[in-house]
C-alpha positions in Angstrom: 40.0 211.7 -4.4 38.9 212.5 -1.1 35.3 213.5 -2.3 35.2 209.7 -3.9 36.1 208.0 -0.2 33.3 210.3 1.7 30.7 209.1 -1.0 32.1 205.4 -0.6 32.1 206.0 3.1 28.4 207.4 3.2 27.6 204.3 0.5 28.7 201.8 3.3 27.4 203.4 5.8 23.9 203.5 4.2 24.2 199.8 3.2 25.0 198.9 6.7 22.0 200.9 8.3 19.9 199.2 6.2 21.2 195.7 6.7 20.4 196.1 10.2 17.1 197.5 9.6 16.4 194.7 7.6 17.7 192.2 10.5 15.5 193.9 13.1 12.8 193.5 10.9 13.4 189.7 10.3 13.7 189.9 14.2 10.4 190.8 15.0 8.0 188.1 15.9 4.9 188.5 13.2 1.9 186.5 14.4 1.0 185.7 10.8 4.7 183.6 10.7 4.7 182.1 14.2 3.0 178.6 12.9 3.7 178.1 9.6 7.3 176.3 9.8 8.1 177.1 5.9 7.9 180.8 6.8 9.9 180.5 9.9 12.6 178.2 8.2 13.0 180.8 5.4 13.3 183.6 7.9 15.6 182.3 10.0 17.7 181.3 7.0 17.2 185.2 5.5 18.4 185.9 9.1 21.6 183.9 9.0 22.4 185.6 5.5 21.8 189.3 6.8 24.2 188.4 10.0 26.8 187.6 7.8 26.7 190.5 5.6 26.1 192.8 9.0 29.0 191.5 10.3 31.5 191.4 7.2 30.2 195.6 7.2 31.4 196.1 10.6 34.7 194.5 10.3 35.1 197.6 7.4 33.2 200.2 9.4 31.1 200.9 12.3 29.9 198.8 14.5 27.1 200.6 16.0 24.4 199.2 13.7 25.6 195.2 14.6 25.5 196.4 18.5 22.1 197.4 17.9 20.9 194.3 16.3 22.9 192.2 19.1 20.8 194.7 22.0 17.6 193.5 20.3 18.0 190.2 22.0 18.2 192.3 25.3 15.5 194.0 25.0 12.3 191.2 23.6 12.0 188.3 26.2 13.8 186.4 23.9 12.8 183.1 25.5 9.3 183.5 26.2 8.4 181.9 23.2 10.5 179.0 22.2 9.8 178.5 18.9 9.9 182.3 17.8 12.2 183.6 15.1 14.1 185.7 17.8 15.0 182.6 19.8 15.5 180.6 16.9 18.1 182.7 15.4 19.9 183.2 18.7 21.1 179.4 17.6 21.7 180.6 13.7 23.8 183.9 15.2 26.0 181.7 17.2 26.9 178.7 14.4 27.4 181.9 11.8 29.9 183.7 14.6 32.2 180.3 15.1 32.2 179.2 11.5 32.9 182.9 9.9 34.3 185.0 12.6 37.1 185.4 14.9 36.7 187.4 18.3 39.9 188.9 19.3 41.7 187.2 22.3 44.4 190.5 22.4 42.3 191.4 25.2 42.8 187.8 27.1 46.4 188.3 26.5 47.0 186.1 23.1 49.3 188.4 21.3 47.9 189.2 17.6 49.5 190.6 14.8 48.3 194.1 13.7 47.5 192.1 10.0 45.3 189.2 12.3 43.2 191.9 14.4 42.2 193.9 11.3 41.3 191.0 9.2 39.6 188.8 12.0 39.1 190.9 14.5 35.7 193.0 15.7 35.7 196.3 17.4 36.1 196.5 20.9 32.3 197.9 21.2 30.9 194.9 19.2 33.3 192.4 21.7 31.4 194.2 24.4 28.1 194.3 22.9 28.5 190.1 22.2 30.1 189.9 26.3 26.6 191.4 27.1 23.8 189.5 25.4 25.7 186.4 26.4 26.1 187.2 30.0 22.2 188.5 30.2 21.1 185.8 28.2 22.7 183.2 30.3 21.6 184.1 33.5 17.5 184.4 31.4 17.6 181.3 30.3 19.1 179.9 33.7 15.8 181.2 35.4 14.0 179.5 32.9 15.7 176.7 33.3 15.7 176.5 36.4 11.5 177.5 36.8 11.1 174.1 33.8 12.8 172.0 35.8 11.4 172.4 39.2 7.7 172.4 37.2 6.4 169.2 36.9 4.2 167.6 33.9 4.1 167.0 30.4 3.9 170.8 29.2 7.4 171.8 31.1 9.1 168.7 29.9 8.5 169.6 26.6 10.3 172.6 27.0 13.7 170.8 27.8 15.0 170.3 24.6 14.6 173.3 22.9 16.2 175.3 26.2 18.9 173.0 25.9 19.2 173.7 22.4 19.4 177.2 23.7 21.5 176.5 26.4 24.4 175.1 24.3 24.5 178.1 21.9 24.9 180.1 24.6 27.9 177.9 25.8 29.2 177.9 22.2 29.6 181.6 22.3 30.7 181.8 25.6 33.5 179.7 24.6 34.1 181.8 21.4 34.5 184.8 22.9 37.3 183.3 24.7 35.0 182.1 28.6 36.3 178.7 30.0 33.5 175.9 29.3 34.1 175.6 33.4 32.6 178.8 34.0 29.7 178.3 31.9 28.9 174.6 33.0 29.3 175.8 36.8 27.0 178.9 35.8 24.0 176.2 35.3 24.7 173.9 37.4 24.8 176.0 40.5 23.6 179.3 40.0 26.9 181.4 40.5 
């Protein structure tokens, strides 16, 4: 019995280092994908799918391998390039979070049940790892902002809607992982 739940155990585990090899792969920006829009579509959609199957993994085991797809978008300048995969499925990560997943509020002071945090729940290193690439990735994409706005001509105007685009996925998670909308909204407008 116990030998059968170590080999299930290492079977997860396995699947879940894999899914989140996969993911980074998908990540990557390949120059050969950046203008064809087909390729892009299909990655981004293959993205969405591995997010959701990374995520259902964790909520049964570890969550290192999801915080180490999440620190990916810490570590590529995510926003350099607007129309890459890796900003792209910033958007995809966000929608797939509110519609499938719950992040805890035990630690905002919502009392949960034991039954609610281990059904809809993730780890405390995964809340973390989420509080993190939203809070850097905010204050990124402020700069940006801010840099696109005080540009002027044709070229940084054309970069509005997509960091908006941007801009509210980051205040979609912000709000899912339980930050007022006020905080967010004051974070563009002035900076703090």
């Amino acid at each position: 019995m116990i030998a059968l739940a170590v080999l299930r155990l290492t079977e997860i585990c396995s699947q879940l280092h894999d899914v989140a090899n996969f993911t980074l792969h998908l990540l990557e920006d390949a120059p050969s994908v950046r203008d064809k829009p087909d390729y892009v579509q299909t990655t981004l959609e293959l993205c969405e799918i591995y997010f959701a199957e990374l995520f259902r993994q964790t909520m049964r085991g570890s969550s290192a391998e999801a915080c180490e797809v999440l620190n990916s978008y810490l570590q590529a300048p995510v926003f350099e390039n607007l129309e890459s995969v890796n900003a792209k499925s910033l958007v995809s990560l966000v929608e797939l979070l509110r519609k499938d997943f719950t992040f805890t509020r035990s630690a905002f002071g919502i009392a949960m049940s034991s039954q609610e945090l281990t059904s809809s729940s993730f780890a405390s290193e995964l809340q973390s790892s989420l509080q993190d690439v939203h809070s850097r990735l905010t204050a990124v994409l402020q700069e940006k902002l801010d840099v696109v706005l005080q540009a002027s001509g044709p070229e940084a105007l054309a970069q509005v809607p997509a960091l908006l685009t941007y801009w509210h996925a980051l205040l979609d998670l912000g709000q899912w992982i339980g930050l007022s909308s006020e905080w967010s909204i004051q974070t563009c407008c002035n900076g703090s």
